[in-house]
C-alpha positions in Angstrom: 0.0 0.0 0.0 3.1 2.3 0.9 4.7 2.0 -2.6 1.4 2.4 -4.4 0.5 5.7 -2.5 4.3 6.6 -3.5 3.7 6.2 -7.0 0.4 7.8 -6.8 2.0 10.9 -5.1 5.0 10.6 -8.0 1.8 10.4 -10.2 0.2 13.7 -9.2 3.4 15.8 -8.8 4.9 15.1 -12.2 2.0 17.4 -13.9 -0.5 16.4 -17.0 0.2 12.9 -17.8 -0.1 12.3 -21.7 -1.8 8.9 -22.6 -1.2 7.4 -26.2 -1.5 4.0 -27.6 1.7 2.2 -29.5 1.7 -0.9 -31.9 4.4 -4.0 -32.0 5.2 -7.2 -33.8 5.9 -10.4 -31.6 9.4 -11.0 -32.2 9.8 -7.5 -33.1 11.5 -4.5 -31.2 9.4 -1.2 -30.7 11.0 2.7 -30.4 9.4 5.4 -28.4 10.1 8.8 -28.9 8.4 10.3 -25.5 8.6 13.7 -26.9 9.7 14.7 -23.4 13.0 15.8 -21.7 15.1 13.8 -20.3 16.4 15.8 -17.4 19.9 14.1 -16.3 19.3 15.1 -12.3 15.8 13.3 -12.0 15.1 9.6 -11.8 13.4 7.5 -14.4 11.0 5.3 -13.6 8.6 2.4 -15.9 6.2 0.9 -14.4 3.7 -2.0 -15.4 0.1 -1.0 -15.3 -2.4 -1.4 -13.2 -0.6 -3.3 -10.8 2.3 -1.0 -10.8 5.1 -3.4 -11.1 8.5 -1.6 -10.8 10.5 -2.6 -14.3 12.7 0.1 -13.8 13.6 2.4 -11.0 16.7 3.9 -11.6 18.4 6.3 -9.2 21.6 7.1 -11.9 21.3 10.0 -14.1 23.7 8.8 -17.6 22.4 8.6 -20.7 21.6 5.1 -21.2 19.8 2.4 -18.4 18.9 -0.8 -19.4 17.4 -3.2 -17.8 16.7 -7.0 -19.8 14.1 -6.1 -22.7 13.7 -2.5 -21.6 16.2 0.7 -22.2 15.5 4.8 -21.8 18.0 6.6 -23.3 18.8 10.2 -23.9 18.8 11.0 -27.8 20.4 14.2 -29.9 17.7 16.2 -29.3 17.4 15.7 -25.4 14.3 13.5 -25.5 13.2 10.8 -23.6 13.4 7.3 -25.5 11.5 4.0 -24.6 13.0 1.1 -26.3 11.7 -2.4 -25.9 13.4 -5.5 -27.5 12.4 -9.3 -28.7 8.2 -8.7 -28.2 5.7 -10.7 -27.0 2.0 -11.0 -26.4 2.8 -10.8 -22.4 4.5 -7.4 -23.3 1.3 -5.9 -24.2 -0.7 -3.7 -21.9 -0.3 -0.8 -19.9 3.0 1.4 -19.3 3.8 4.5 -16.8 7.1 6.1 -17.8 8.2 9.3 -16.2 10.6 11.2 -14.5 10.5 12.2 -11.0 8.8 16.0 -10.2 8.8 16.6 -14.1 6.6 14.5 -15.9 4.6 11.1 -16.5 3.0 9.7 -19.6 0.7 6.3 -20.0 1.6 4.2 -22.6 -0.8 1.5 -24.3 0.9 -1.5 -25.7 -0.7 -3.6 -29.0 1.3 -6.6 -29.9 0.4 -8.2 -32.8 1.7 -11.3 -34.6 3.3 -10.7 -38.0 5.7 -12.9 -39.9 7.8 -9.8 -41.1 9.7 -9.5 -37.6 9.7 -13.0 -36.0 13.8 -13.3 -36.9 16.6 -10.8 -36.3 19.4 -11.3 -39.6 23.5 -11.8 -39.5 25.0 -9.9 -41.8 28.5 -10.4 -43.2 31.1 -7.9 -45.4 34.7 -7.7 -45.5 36.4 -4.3 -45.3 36.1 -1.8 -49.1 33.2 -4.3 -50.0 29.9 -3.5 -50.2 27.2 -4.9 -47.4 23.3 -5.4 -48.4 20.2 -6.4 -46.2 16.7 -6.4 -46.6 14.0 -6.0 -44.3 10.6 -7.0 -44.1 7.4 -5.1 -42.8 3.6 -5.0 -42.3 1.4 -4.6 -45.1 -0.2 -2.2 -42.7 3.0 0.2 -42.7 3.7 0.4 -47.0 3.1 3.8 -46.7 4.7 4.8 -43.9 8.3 6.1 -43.9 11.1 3.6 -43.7 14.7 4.5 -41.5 17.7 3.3 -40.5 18.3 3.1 -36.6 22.3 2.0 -35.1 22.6 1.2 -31.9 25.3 2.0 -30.1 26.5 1.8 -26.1 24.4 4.4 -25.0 22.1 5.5 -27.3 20.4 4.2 -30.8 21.0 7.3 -33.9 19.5 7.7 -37.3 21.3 6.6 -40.0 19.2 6.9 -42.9 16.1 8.0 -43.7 13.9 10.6 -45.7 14.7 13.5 -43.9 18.4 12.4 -43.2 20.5 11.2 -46.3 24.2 9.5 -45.6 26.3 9.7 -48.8 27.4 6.0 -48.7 23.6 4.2 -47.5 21.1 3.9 -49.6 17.0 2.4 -49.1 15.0 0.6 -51.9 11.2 0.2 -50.6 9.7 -2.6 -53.4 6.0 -1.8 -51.5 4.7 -5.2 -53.8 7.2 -7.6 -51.7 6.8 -5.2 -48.4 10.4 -5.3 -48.2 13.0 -2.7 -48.7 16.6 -3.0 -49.0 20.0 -1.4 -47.3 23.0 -0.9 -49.3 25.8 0.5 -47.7 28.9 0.9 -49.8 32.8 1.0 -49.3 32.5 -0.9 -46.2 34.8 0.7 -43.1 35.3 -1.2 -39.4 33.5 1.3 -37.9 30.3 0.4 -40.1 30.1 -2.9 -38.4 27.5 -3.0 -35.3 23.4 -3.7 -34.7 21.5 -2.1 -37.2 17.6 -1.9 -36.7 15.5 -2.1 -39.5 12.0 0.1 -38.8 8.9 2.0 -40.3 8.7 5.3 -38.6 4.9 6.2 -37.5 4.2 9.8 -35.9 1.3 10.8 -34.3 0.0 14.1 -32.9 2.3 14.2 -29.2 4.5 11.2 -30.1 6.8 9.3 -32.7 7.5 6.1 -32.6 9.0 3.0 -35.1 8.6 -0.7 -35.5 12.2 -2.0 -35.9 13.8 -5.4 -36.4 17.3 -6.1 -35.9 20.6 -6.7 -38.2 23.7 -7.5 -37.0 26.5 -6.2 -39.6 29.9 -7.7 -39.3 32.8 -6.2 -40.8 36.4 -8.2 -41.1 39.1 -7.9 -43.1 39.6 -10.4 -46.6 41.4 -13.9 -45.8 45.1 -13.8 -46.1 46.2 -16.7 -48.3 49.8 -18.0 -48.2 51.9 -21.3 -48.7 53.5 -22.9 -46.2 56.9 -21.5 -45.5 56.1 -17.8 -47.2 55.8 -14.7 -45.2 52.4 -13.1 -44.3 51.2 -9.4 -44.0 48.2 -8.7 -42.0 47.3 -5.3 -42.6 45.1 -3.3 -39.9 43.4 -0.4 -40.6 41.9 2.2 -38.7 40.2 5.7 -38.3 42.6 8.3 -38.2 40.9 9.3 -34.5 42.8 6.1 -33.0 46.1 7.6 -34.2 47.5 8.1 -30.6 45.9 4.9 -29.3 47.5 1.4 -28.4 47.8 -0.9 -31.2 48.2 -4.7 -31.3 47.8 -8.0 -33.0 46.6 -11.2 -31.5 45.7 -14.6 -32.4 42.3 -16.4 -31.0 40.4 -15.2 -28.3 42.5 -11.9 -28.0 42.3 -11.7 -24.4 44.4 -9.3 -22.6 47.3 -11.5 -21.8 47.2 -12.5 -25.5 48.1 -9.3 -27.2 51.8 -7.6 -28.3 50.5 -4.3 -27.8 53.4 -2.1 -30.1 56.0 -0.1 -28.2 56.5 3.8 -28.6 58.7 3.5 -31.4 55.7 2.0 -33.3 57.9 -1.3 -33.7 58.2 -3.9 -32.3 60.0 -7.7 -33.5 60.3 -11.1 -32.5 61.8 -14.0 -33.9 59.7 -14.1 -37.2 56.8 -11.6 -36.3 57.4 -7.8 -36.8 54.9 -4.9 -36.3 54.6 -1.8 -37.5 52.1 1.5 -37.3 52.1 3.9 -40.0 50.3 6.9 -38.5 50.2 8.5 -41.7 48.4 5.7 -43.5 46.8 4.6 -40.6 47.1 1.2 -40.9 49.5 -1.0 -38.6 50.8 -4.2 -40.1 52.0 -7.4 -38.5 54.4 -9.6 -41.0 54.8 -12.9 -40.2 58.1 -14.8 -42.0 58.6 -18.8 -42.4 54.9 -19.1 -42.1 53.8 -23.1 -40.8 50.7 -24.8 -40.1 50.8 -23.5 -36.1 50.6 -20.0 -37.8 47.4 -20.3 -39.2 44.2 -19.4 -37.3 41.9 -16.0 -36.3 44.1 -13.1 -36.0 42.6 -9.3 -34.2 43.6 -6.2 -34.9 42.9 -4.3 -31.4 43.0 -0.5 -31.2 42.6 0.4 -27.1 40.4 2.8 -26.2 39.3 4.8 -22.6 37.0 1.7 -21.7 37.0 -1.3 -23.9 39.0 -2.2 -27.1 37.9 -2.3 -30.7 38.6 -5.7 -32.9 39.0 -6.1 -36.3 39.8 -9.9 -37.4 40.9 -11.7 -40.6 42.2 -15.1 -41.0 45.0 -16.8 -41.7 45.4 -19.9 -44.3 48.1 -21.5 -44.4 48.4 -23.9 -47.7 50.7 -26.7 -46.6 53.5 -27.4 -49.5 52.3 -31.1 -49.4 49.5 -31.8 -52.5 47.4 -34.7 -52.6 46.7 -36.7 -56.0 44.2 -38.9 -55.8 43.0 -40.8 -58.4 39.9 -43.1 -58.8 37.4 -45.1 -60.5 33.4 -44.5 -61.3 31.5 -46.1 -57.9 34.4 -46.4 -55.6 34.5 -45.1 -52.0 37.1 -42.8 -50.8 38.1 -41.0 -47.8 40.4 -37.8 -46.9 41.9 -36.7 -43.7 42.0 -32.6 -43.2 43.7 -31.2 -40.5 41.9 -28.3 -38.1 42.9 -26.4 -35.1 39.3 -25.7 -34.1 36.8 -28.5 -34.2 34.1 -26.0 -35.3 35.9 -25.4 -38.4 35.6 -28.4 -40.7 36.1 -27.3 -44.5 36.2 -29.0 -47.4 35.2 -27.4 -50.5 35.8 -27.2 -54.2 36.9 -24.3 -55.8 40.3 -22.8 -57.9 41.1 -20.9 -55.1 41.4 -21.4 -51.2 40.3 -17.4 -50.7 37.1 -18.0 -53.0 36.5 -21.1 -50.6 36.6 -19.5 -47.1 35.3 -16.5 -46.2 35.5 -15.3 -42.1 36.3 -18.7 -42.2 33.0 -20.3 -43.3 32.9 -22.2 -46.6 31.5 -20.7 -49.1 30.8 -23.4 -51.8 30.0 -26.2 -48.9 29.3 -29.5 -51.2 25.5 -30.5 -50.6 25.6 -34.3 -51.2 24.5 -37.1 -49.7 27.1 -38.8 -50.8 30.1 -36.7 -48.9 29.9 -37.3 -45.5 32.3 -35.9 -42.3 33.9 -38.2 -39.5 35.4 -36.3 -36.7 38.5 -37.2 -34.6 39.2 -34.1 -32.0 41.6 -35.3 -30.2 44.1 -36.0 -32.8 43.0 -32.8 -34.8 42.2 -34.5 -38.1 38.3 -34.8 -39.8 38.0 -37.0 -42.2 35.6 -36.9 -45.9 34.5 -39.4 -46.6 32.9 -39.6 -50.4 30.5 -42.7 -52.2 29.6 -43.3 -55.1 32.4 -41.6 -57.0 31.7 -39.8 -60.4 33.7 -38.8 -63.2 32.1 -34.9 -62.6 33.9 -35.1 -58.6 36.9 -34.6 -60.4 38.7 -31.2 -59.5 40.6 -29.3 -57.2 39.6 -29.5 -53.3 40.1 -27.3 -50.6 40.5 -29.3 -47.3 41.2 -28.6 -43.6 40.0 -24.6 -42.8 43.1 -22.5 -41.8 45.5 -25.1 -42.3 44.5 -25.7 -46.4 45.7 -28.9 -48.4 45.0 -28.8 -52.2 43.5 -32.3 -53.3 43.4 -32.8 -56.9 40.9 -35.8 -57.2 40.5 -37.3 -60.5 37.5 -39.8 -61.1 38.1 -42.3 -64.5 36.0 -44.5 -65.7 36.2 -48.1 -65.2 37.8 -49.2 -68.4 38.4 -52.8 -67.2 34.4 -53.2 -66.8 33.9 -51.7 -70.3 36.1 -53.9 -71.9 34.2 -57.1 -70.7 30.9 -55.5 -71.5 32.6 -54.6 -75.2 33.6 -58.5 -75.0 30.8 -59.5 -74.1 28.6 -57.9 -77.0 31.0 -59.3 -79.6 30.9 -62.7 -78.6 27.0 -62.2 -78.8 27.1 -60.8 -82.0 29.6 -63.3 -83.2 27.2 -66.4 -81.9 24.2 -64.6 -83.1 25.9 -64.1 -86.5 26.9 -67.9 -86.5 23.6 -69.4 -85.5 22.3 -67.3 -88.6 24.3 -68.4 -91.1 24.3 -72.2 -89.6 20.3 -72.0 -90.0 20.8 -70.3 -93.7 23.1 -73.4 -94.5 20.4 -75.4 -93.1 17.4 -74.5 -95.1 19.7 -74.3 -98.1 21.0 -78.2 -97.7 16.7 -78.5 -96.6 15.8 -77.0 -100.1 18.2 -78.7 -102.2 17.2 -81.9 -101.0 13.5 -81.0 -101.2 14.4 -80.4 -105.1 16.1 -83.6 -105.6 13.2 -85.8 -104.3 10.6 -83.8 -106.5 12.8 -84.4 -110.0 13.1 -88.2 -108.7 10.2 -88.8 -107.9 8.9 -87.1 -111.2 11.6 -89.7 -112.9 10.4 -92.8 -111.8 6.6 -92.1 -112.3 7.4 -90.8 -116.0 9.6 -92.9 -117.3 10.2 -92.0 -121.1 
C-alpha cells in the first residue's frame, strides 16, 4: 500500500500525464520517442500497469539504463526514449514512464503477430566491399516512412532516412514484396554493429518505429599463403585512433594475449614484426617462415578509454604437401583434413582457397548425400568421406580450414568393366551371326534336297 500511494504521489506531482497507444510485432522491437526531456538530475522510472510493477527504477542519471528487454535513453535532441526489445503477447498492456517531479505519460501497448519480424538477420562484409540487407514489414506500414536506426552503447541514432540522407547508404522500398533494402557501400570497421530495421509512425504528441534487428559484421579479406612464405596482416583504422594502443593477437584476443606495439611503433620477435604507419593509418603485422601452427583468427585491437575495438581476418596456411588422388566411377574414398578448431571443418571445391573461405565459413559447402564428415578431436584430423564416386567429382579441393591442403581428385571411368561388356557384345554378336548363317546353310541343304526328291520322284513315275 506504501509503494502504491508513492507512485500515486509521484503520479500527481509530475503534472499532466499524456496517454497514447503504440503498436508491435511479436518478435519484433518497438521505439518510443516520448517527446519529453530527459532531465539528467531526476530519476526514471517504468512501471507496469495497473498493478504497478517496478521494471525500472533507476536512481543514476547517464544517458543510457537498461534493464533486460527495456532501455531509456537520452537522444540528440534531449528527449526521452523508450525502447523495448524481442516482443511478446505478455508485453502488451499498460505502461507508466516518467521522471520524478517533471513529468509522467501512460503508454498503451498492442502486440500483434506478423511474420515480417519473427527473426533478427546476421549480416557479413569484409572491409572496401559492399554490405546489403533487406528488411521485411507489415502490409499495414507500406506507406509509412522507412529509417535506419544503429545502436550503439548508449544510445540508438538515425542513420538513414527521408529526412536524413548518408552519402554511402542507400534504401529501396519494393511496397509489392513489403520489403526494402539497405546498401551500404565501401564498407569501413566502424560500419560494423546492430543495425535496426523500422517503419517510422508519428502521431500528434508522439513518434515512434517498429524496428527489427541486423547485425552487420565487418572483417578484413582472408590472407592466403603457402607454407613457409611470409604473411602481411594489414590493420586499418580511423585516423581518431592515431595516438591509441595498437596490437595484434591470435584467438580469443584476451588481454594476456596481445603484443601491444611499443612507442617507437615497432616492435619484432623471432619471425613476427609490427609496425604502425600513422600517416596511412594502418598498422601491419608480418609474419616470416609461415607453418601450419601460424594459421588461425588473428585481431587487430585499437585500445580505447574503456574497452577495445577488434577487427579480425584469417589466416590460411596452404601446406607445400599436395594430394593426388586418383579413382574409378563407384568407388568409395576417404580424406583426412587437418583443423585447429573442431568447429571449423572445410572441405570445399573451388580454384582458389580465398574464394572457398570467407570469415572462415565455406563458401561453396558440397551439398551431397554422398560426402559425408567423421570427426577425430583429439588427434585434430576430420576426415571426408565420399561414395559413389563420379567422373564430374573430379577437381581441385580445398581441405582442412586454416591449415588448407590442395587435393586434386580425378575420377576415371572403369575401363576394365567396359572392356568385358565390349567383349561380351561381340561374342553375342559373333554367336548370333553364326547361328544365322548355320540356320541359312540349313534351309539351303533343306531346299536342295526338297528339289532332288521332287525331280526323282517325277523320274520314276514318267519314265520316257
Amino acid at each position: 500500500m506504501k509503494i502504491l500511494l508513492i507512485f500515486f504521489t509521484f503520479y500527481l506531482i509530475s503534472g499532466a500525464v499524456r496517454c497514447f497507444r503504440v503498436t508491435g510485432y511479436s518478435g519484433g522491437s518497438l521505439l518510443v520517442d516520448s517527446q519529453k526531456t530527459w532531465f539528467s538530475a531526476n530519476v526514471k522510472c517504468l512501471n507496469k500497469l495497473p498493478e504497478w510493477r517496478s521494471i525500472m527504477n533507476d536512481t543514476k542519471h547517464e544517458k543510457w539504463i537498461n534493464d533486460d528487454k527495456f532501455s531509456l535513453f537520452q537522444n540528440n535532441e534531449g528527449n526521452l526514449m523508450i525502447y523495448i526489445r524481442n516482443l511478446n503477447k505478455h508485453d502488451a498492456g499498460g505502461y507508466w514512464i516518467g521522471v520524478l517531479y517533471k513529468w509522467g505519460i501512460d503508454m498503451t501497448l498492442n502486440v500483434e503477430e506478423d511474420s515480417c519480424c519473427s527473426m533478427s538477420k546476421r549480416v557479413m562484409v569484409h572491409i572496401g566491399e559492399t554490405a546489403t540487407f533487406s528488411c521485411e514489414y507489415s502490409q499495414k506500414h507500406i506507406n509509412d516512412p522507412k529509417i535506419i536506426f544503429k545502436e550503439g552503447k548508449d544510445s540508438i541514432e538515425t542513420i538513414y532516412s527521408t529526412w536524413k540522407k548518408e552519402e554511402r547508404f542507400n534504401i529501396s522500398d519494393d511496397r509489392h514484396k513489403n520489403l526494402f533494402s539497405v546498401r551500404i557501400t565501401a564498407v569501413t570497421p566502424d560500419d560494423g554493429g546492430v543495425y535496426l530495421c523500422g517503419v517510422w509512425i508519428s502521431g500528434q504528441s508522439y513518434s515512434y518505429s517498429i524496428i527489427k534487428p541486423v547485425h552487420l559484421h565487418v572483417s578484413m579479406a582472408p590472407v592466403v599463403r603457402r607454407e613457409g612464405e611470409s604473411a602481411e596482416i594489414i590493420c586499418p583504422y580511423d585516423s581518431i585512433y592515431k595516438s591509441k594502443s595498437k596490437s595484434l593477437c591470435k584467438g580469443k584476443c584476451s588481454t594476456r594475449d596481445r603484443n601491444p606495439l611499443n612507442e617507437e611503433k615497432e616492435t619484432k620477435t623471432d619471425r613476427l614484426t609490427l609496425n604502425d604507419d600513422g600517416t596511412a593509418s594502418v598498422f601491419t603485422g608480418t609474419i616470416t617462415g609461415l607453418t601450419a601452427e601460424d594459421a588461425g583468427k588473428y585481431w587487430c585491437a585499437v585500445t580505447l578509454e574503456r574497452d577495445v575495438n577488434y577487427l579480425y581476418t584469417h589466416l590460411i596456411v596452404i601446406m607445400n604437401e599436395e594430394l593426388n588422388l586418383t579413382k574409378y566411377e563407384g568407388d568409395d574414398m576417404s580424406i583426412q583434413c587437418k583443423h585447429h578448431d573442431e568447429h571449423q571443418k572445410l572441405f570445399c571445391k573451388a580454384h582458389e582457397p580465398s574464394m572457398c573461405v570467407k570469415d572462415g565459413v565455406s563458401l561453396e559447402t558440397i551439398r551431397d548425400d554422398r560426402f559425408s564428415f567423421s570427426d577425430e578431436a583429439s588427434t585434430g584430423v576430420f576426415t571426408v568421406n565420399i561414395t559413389d564416386l563420379r567422373e564430374e567429382d573430379s577437381g581441385i579441393y580445398w581441405c582442412g580450414a586454416h591449415i588448407t591442403t590442395k587435393v586434386h581428385l580425378t575420377v576415371k571411368r572403369d575401363f576394365s568393366v567396359i572392356i568385358i561388356i565390349c567383349v561380351c557384345v561381340i561374342l553375342l554378336l559373333i554367336g548370333g551371326f553364326t547361328a544365322t548363317v548355320c540356320k541359312l546353310r540349313h534351309k539351303r541343304r533343306g531346299d536342295a534336297h526338297t528339289q532332288f526328291r521332287s525331280v526323282y520322284c517325277s523320274i520314276t513315275h514318267n519314265p520316257l
